[in-house]
PDB file as gemmi writes it, atoms N, CA and C in Angstrom:
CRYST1    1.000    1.000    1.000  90.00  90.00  90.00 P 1                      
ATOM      1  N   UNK A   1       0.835  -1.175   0.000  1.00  0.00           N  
ATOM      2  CA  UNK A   1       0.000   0.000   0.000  1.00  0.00           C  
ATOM      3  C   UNK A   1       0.885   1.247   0.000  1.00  0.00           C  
ATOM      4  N   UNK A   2       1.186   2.285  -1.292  1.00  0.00           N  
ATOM      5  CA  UNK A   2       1.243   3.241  -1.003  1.00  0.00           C  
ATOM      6  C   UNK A   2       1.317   3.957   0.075  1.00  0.00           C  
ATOM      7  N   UNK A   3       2.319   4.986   0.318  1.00  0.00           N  
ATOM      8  CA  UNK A   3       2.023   6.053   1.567  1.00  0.00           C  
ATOM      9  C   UNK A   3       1.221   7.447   0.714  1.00  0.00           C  
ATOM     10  N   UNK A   4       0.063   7.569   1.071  1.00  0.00           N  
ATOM     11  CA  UNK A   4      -0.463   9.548   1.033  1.00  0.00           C  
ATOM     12  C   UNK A   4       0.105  10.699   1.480  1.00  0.00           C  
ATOM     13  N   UNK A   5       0.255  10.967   0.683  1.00  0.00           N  
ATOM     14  CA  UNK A   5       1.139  12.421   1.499  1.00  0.00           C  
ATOM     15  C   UNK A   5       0.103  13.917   0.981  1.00  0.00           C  
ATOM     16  N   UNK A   6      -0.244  14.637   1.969  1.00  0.00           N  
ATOM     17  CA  UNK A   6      -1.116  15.666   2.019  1.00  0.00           C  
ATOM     18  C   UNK A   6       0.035  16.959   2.606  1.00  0.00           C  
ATOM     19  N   UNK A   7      -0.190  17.859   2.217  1.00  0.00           N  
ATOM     20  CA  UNK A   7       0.948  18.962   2.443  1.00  0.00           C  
ATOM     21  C   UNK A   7      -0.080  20.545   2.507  1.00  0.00           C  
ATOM     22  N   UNK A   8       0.325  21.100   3.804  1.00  0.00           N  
ATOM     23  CA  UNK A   8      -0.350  22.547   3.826  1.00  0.00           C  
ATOM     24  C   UNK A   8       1.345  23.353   3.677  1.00  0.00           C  
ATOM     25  N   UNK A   9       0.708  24.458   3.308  1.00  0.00           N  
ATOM     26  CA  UNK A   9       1.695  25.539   3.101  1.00  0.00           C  
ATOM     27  C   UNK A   9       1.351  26.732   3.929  1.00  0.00           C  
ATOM     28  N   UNK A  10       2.151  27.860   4.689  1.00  0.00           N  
ATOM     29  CA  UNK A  10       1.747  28.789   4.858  1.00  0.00           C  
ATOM     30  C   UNK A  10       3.117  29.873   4.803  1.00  0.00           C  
ATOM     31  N   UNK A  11       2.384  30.684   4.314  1.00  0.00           N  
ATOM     32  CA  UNK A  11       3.317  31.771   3.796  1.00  0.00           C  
ATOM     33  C   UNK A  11       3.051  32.984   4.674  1.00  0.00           C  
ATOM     34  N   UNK A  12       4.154  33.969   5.161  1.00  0.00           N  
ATOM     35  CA  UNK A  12       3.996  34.880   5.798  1.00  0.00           C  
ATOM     36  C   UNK A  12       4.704  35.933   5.587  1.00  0.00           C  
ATOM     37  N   UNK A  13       4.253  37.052   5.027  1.00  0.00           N  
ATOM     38  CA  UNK A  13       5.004  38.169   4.065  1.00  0.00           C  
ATOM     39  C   UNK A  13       5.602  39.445   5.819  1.00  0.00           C  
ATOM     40  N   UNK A  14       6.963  39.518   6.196  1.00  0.00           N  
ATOM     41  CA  UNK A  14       7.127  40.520   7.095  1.00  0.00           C  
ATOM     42  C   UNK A  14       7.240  41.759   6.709  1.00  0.00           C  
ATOM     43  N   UNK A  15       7.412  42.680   7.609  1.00  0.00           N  
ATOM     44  CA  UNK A  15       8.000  44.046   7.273  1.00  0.00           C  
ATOM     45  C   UNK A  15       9.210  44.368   7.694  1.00  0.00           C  
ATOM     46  N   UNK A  16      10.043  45.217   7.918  1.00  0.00           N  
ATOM     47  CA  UNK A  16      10.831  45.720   8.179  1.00  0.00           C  
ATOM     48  C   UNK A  16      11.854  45.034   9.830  1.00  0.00           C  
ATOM     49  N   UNK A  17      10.536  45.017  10.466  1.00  0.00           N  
ATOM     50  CA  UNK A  17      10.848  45.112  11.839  1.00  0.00           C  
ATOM     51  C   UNK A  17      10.169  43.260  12.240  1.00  0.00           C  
ATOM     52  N   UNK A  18      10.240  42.747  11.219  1.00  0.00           N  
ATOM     53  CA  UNK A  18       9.742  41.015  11.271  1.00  0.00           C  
ATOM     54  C   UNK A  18       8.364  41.380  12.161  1.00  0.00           C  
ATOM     55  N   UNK A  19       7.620  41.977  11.787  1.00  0.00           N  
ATOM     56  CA  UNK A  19       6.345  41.539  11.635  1.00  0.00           C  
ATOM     57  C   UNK A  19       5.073  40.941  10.940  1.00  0.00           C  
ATOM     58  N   UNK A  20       3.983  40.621  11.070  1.00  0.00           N  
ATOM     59  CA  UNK A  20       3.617  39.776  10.252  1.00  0.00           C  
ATOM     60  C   UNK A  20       2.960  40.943   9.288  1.00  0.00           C  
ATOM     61  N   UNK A  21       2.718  41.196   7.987  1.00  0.00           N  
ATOM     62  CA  UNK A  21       1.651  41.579   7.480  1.00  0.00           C  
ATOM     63  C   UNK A  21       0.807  41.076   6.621  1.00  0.00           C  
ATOM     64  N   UNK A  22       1.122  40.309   5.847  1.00  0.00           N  
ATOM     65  CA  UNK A  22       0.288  39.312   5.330  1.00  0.00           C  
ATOM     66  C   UNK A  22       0.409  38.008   5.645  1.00  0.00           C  
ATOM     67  N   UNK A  23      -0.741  37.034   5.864  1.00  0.00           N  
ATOM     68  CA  UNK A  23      -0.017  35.453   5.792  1.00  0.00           C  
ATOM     69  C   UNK A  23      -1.540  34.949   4.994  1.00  0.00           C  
ATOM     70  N   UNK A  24      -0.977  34.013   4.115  1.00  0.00           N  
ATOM     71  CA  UNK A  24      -1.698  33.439   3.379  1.00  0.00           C  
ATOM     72  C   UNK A  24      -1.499  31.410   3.422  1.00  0.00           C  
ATOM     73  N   UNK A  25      -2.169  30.692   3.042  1.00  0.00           N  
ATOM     74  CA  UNK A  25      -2.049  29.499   3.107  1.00  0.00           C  
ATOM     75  C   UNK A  25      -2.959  28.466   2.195  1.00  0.00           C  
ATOM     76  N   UNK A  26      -2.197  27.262   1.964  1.00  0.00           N  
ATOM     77  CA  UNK A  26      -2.777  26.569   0.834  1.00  0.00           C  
ATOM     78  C   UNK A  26      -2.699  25.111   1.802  1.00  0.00           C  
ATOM     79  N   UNK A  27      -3.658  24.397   1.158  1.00  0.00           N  
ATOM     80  CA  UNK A  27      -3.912  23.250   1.570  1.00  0.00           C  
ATOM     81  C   UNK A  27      -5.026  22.641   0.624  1.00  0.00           C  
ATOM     82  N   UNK A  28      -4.383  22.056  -0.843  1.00  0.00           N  
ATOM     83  CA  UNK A  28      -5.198  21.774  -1.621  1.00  0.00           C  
ATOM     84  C   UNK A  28      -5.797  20.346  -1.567  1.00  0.00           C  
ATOM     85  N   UNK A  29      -5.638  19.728  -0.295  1.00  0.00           N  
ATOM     86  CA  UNK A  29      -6.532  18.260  -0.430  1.00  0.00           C  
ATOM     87  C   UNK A  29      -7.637  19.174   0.225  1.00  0.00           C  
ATOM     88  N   UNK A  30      -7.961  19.903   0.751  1.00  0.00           N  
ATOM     89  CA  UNK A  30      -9.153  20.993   1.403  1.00  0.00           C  
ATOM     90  C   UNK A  30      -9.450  21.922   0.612  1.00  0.00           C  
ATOM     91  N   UNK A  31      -9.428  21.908  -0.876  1.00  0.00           N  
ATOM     92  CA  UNK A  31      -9.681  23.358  -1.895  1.00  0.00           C  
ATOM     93  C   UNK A  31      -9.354  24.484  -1.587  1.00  0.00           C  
ATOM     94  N   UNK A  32      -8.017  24.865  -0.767  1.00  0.00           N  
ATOM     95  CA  UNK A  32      -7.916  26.104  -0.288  1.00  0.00           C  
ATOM     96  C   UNK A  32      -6.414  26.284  -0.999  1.00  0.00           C  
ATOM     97  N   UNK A  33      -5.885  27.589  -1.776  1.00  0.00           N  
ATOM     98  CA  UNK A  33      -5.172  27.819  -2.760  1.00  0.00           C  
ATOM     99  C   UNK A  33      -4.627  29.422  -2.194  1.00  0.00           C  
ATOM    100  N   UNK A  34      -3.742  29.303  -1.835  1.00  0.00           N  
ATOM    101  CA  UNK A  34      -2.989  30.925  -1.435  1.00  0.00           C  
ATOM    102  C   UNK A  34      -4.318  31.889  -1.007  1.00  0.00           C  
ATOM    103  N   UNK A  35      -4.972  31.620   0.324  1.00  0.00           N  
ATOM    104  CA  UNK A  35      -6.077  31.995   0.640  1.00  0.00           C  
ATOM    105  C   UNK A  35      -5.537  33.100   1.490  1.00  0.00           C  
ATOM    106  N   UNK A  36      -5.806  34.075   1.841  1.00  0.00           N  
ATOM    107  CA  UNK A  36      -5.605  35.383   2.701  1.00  0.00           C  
ATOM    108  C   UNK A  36      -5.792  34.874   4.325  1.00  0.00           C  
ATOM    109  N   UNK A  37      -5.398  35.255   5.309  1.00  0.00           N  
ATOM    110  CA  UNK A  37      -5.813  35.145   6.486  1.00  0.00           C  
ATOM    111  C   UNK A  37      -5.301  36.428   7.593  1.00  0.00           C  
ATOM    112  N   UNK A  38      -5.632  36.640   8.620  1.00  0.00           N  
ATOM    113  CA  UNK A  38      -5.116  37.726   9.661  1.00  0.00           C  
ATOM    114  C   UNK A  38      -4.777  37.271  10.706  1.00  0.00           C  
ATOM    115  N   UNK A  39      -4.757  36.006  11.209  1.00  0.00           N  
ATOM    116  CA  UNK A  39      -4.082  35.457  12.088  1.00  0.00           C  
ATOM    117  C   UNK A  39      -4.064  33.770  12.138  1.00  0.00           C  
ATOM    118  N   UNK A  40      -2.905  32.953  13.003  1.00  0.00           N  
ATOM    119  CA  UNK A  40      -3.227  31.484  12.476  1.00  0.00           C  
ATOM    120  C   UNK A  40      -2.448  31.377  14.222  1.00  0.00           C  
ATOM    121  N   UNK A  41      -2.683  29.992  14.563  1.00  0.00           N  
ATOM    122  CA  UNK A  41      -2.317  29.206  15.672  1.00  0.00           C  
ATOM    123  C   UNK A  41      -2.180  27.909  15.424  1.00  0.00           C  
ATOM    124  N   UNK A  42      -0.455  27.514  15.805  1.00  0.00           N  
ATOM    125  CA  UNK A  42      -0.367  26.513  14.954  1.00  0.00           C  
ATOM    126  C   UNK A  42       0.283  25.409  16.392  1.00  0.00           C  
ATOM    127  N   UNK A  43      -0.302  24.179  16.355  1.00  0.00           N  
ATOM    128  CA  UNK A  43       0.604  23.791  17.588  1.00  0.00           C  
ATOM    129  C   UNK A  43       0.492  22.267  17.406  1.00  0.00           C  
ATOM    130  N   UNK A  44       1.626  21.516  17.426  1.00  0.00           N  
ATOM    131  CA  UNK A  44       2.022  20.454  17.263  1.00  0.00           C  
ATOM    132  C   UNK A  44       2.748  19.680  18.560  1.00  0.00           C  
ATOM    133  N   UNK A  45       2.509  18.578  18.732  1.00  0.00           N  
ATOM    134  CA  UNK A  45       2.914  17.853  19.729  1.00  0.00           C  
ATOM    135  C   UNK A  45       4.602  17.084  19.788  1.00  0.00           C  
ATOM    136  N   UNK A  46       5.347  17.774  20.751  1.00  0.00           N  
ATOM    137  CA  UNK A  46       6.802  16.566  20.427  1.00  0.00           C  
ATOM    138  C   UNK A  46       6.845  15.966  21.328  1.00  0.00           C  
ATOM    139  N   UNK A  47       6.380  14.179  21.013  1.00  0.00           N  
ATOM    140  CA  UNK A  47       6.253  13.242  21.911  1.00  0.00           C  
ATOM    141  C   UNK A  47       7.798  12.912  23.019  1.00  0.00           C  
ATOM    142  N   UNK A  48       8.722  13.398  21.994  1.00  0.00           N  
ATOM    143  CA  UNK A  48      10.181  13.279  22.934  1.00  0.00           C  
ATOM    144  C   UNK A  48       9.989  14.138  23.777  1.00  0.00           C  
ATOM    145  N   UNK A  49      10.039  15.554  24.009  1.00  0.00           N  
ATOM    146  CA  UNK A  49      10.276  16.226  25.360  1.00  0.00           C  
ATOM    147  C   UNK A  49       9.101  15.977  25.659  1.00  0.00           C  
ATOM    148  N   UNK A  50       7.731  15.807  25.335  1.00  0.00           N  
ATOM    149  CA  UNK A  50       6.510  15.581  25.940  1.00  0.00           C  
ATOM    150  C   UNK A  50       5.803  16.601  26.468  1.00  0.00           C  
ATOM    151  N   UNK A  51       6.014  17.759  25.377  1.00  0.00           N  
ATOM    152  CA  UNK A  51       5.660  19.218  24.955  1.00  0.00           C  
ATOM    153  C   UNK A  51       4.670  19.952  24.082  1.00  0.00           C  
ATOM    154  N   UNK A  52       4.315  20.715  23.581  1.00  0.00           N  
ATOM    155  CA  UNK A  52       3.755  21.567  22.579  1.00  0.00           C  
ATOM    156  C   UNK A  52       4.252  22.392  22.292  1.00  0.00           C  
ATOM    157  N   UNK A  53       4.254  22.579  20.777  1.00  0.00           N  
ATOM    158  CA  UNK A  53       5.250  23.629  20.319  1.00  0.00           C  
ATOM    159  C   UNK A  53       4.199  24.216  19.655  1.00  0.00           C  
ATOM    160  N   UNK A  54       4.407  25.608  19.549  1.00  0.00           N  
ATOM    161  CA  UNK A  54       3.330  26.158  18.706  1.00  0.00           C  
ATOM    162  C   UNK A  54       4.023  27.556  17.699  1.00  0.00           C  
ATOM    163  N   UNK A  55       3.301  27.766  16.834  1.00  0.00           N  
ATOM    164  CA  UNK A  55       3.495  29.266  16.499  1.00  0.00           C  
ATOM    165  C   UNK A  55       2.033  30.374  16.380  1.00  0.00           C  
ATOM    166  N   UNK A  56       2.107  31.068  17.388  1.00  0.00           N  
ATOM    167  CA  UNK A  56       1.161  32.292  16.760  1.00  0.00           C  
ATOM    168  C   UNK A  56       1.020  33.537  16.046  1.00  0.00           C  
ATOM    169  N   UNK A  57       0.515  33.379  14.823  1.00  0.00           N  
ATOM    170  CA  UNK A  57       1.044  34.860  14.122  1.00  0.00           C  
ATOM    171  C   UNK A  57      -0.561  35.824  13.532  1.00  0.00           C  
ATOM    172  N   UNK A  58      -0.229  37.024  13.781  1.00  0.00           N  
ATOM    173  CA  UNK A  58      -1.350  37.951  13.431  1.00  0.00           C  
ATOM    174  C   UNK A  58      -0.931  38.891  12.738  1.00  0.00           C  
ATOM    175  N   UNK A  59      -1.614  39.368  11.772  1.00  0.00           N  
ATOM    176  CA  UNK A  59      -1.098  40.237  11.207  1.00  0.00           C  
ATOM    177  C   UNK A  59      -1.501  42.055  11.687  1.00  0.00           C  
ATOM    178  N   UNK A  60      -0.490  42.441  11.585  1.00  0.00           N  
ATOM    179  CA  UNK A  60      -0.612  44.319  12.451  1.00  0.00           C  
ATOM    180  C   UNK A  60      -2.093  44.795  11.822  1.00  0.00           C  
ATOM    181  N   UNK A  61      -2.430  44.252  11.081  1.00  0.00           N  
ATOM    182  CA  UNK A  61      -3.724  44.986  10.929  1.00  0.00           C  
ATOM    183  C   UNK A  61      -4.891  44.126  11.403  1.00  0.00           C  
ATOM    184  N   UNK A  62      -4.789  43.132  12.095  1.00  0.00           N  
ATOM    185  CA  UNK A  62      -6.130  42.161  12.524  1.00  0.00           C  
ATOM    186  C   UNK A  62      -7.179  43.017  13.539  1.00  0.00           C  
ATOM    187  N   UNK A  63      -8.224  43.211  13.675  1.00  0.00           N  
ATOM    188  CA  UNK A  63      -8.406  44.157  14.810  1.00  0.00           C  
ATOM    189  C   UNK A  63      -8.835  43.548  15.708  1.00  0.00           C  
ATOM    190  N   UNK A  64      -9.241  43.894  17.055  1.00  0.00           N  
ATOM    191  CA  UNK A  64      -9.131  43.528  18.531  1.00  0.00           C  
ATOM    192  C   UNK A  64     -10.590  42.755  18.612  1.00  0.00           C  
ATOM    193  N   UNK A  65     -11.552  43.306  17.651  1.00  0.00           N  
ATOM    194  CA  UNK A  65     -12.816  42.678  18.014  1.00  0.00           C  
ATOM    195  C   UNK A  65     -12.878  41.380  16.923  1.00  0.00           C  
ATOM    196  N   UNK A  66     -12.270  41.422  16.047  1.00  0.00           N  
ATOM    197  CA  UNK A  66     -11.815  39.890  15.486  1.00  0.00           C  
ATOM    198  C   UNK A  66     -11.289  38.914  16.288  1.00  0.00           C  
ATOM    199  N   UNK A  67     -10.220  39.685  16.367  1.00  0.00           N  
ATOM    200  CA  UNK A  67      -9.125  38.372  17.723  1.00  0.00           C  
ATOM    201  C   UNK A  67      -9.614  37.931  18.408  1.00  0.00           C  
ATOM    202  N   UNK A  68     -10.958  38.486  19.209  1.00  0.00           N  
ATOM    203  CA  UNK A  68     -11.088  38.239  20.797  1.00  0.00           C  
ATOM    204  C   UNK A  68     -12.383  37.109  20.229  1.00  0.00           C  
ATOM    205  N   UNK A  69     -13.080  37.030  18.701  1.00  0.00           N  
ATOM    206  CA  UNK A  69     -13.886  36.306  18.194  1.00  0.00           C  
ATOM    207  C   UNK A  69     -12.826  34.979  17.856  1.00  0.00           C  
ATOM    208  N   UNK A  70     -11.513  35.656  17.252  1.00  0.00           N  
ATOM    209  CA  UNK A  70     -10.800  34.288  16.546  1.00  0.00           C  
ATOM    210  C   UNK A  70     -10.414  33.203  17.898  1.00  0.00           C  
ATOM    211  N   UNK A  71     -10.632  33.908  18.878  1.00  0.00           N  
ATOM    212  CA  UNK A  71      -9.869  33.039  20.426  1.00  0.00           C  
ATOM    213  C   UNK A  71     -11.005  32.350  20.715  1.00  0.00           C  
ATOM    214  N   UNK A  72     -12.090  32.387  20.998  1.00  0.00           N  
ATOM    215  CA  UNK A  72     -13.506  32.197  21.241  1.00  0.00           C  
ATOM    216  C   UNK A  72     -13.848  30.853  20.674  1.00  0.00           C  
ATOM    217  N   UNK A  73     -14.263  31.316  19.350  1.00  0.00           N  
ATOM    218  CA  UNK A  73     -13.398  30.319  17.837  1.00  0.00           C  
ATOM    219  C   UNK A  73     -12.807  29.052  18.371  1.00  0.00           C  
ATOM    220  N   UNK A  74     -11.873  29.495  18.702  1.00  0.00           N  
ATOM    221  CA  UNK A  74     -10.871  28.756  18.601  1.00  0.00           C  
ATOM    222  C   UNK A  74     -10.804  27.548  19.868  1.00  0.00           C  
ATOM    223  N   UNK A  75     -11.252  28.615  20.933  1.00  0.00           N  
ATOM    224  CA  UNK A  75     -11.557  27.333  22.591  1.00  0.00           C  
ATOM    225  C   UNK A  75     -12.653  26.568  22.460  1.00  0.00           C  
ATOM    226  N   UNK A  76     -13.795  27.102  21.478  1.00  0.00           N  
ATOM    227  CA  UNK A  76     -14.878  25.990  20.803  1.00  0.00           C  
ATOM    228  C   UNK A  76     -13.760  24.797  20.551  1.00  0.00           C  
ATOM    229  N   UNK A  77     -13.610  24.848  19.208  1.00  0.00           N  
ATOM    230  CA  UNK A  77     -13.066  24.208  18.445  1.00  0.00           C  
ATOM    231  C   UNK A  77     -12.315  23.033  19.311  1.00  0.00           C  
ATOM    232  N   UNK A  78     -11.352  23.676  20.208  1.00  0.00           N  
ATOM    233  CA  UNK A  78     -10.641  22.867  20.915  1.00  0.00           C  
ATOM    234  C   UNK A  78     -11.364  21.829  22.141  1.00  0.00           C  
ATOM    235  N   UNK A  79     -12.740  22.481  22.295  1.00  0.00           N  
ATOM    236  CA  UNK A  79     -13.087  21.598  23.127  1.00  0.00           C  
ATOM    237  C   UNK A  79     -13.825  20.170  22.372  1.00  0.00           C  
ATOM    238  N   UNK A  80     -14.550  20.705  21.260  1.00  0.00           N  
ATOM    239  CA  UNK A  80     -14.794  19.847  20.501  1.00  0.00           C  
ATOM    240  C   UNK A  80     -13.748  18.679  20.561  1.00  0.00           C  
ATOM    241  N   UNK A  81     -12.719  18.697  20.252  1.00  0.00           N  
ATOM    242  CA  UNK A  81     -11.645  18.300  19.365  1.00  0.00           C  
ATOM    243  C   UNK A  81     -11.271  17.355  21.068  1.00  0.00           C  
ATOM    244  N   UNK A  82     -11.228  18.216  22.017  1.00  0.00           N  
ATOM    245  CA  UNK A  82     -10.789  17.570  23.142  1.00  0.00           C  
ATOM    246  C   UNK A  82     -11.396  16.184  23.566  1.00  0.00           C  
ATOM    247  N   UNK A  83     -13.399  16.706  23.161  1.00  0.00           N  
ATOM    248  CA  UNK A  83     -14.151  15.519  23.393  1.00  0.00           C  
ATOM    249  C   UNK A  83     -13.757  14.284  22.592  1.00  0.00           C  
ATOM    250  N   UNK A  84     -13.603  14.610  21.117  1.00  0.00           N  
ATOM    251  CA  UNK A  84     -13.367  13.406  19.893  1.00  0.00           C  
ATOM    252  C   UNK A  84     -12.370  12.745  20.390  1.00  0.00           C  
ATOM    253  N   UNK A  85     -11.006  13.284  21.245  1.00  0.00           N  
ATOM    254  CA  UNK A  85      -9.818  12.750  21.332  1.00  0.00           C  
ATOM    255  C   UNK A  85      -9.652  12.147  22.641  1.00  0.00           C  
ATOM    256  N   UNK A  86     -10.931  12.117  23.426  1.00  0.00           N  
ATOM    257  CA  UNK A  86     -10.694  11.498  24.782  1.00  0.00           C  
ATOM    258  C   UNK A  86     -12.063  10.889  25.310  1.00  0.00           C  
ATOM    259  N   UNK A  87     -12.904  11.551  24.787  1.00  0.00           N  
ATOM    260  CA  UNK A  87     -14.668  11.287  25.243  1.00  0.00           C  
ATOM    261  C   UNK A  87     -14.685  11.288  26.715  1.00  0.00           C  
ATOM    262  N   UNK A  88     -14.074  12.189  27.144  1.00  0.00           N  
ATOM    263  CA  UNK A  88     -14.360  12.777  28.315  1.00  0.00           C  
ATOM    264  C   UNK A  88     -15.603  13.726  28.280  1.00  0.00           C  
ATOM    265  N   UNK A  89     -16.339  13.166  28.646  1.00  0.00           N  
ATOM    266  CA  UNK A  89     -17.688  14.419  28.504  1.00  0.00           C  
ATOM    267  C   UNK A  89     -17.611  14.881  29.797  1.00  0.00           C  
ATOM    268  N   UNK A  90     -17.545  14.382  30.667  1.00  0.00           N  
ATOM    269  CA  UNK A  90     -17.644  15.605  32.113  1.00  0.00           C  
ATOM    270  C   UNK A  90     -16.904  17.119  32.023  1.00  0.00           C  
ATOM    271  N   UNK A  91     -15.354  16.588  31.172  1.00  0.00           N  
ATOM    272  CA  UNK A  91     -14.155  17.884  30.858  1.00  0.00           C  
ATOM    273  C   UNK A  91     -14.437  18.994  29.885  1.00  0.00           C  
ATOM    274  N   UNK A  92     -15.192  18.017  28.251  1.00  0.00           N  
ATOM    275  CA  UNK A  92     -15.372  19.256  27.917  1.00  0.00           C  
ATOM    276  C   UNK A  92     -16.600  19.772  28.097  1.00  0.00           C  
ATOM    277  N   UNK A  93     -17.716  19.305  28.986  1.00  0.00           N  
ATOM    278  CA  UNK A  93     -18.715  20.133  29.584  1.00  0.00           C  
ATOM    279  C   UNK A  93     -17.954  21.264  30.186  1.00  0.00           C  
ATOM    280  N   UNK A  94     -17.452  21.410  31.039  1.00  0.00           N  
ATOM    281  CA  UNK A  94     -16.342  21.880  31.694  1.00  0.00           C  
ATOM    282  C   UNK A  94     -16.021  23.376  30.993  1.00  0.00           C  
ATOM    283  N   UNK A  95     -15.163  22.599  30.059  1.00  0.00           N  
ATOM    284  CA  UNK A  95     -14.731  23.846  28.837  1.00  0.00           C  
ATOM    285  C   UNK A  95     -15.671  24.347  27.983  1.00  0.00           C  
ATOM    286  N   UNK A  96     -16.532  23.693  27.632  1.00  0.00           N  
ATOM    287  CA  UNK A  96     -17.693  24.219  26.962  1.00  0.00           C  
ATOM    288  C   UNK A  96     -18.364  25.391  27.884  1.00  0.00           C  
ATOM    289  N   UNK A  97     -18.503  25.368  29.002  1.00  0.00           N  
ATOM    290  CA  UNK A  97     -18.655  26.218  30.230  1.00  0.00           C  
ATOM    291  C   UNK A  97     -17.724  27.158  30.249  1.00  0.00           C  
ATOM    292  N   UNK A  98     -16.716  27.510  30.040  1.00  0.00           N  
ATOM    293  CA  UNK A  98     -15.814  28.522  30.085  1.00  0.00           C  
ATOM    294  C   UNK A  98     -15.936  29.265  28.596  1.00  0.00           C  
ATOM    295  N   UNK A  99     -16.192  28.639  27.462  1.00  0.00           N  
ATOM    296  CA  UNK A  99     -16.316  29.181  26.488  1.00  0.00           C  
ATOM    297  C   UNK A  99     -17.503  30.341  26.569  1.00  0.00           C  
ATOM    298  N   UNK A 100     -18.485  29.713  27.569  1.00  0.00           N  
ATOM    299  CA  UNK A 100     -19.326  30.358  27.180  1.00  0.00           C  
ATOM    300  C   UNK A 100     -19.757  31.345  28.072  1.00  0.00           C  
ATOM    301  N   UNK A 101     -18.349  31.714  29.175  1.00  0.00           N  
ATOM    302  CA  UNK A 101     -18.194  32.662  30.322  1.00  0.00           C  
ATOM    303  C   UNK A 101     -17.164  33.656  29.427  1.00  0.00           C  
ATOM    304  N   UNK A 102     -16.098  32.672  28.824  1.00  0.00           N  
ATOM    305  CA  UNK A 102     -15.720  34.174  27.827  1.00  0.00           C  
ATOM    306  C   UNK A 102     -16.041  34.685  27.170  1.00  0.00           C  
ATOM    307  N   UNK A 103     -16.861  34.525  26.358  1.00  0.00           N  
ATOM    308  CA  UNK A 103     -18.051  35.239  25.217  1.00  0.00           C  
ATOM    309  C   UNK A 103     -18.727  36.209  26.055  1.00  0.00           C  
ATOM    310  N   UNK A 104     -18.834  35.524  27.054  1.00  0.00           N  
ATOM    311  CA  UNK A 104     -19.804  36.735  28.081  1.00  0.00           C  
ATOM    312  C   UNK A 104     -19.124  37.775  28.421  1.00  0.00           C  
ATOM    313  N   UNK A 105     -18.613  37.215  29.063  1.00  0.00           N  
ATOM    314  CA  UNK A 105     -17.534  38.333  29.542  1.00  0.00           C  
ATOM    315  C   UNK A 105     -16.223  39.372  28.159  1.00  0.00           C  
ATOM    316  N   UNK A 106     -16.553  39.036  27.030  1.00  0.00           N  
ATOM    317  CA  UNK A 106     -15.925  39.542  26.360  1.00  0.00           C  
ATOM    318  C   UNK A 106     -16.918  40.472  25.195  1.00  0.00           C  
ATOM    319  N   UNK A 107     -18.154  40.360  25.569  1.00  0.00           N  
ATOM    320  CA  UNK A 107     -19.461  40.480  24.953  1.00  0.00           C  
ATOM    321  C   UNK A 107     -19.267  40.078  23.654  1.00  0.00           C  
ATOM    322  N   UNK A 108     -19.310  39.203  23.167  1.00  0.00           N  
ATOM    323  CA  UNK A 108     -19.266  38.362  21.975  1.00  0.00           C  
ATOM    324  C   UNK A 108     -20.312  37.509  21.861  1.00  0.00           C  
ATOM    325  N   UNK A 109     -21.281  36.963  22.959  1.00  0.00           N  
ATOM    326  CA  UNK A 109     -21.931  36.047  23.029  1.00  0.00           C  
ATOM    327  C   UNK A 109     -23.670  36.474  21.727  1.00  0.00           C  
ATOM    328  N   UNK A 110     -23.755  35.619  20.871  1.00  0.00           N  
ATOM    329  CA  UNK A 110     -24.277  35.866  20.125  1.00  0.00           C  
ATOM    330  C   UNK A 110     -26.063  35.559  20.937  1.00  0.00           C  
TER     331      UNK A 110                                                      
END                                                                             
């Protein structure tokens, strides 16, 4: 059997002072082709030190009431992801509960 190999790209244009101002990204087994973005969070597991490594990048023009939606976003997502990867339902009740104290508290809550 063959090995599959699937490949994302992300590109990140700096300025002067290595900041981000554009970052764009492709990932064509997902139809997505040098797509625009304003911020990304990227975090991968190294089973040797038994760590997370991550990168976070935004670009100087993202604004504050995006971000505080893209974080929101994003602790969904993760709790989801937490349930699929453990089926702990008591935990991400838990986090699902905090998601929905930061929305509040960040007035985002739709």
């Amino acid at each position: 059997m063959a090995n599959i190999k699937s490949k994302i790209e992300l590109n990140v244009e700096l300025d002067e002072n290595r900041v981000p101002e554009k970052l764009h990204w492709t990932a064509e087994d997902g139809g997505i082709s040098n797509a625009e973005a304003k911020a990304m969070m990227l975090s991968v597991w190294d089973s040797k030190t038994q760590e997370s490594l991550r990168i976070d990048l935004w670009t100087k023009d993202m604004p504050v009431d995006e971000m505080k939606v893209f974080f929101h976003q994003t602790l969904v997502a993760m709790s989801n992801t937490f349930n699929r990867a453990t089926q702990d339902e008591k935990m991400t009740a838990t986090m699902k509960d905090f998601c929905d104290y930061f929305a509040e508290k960040l007035e985002i809550k739709k």
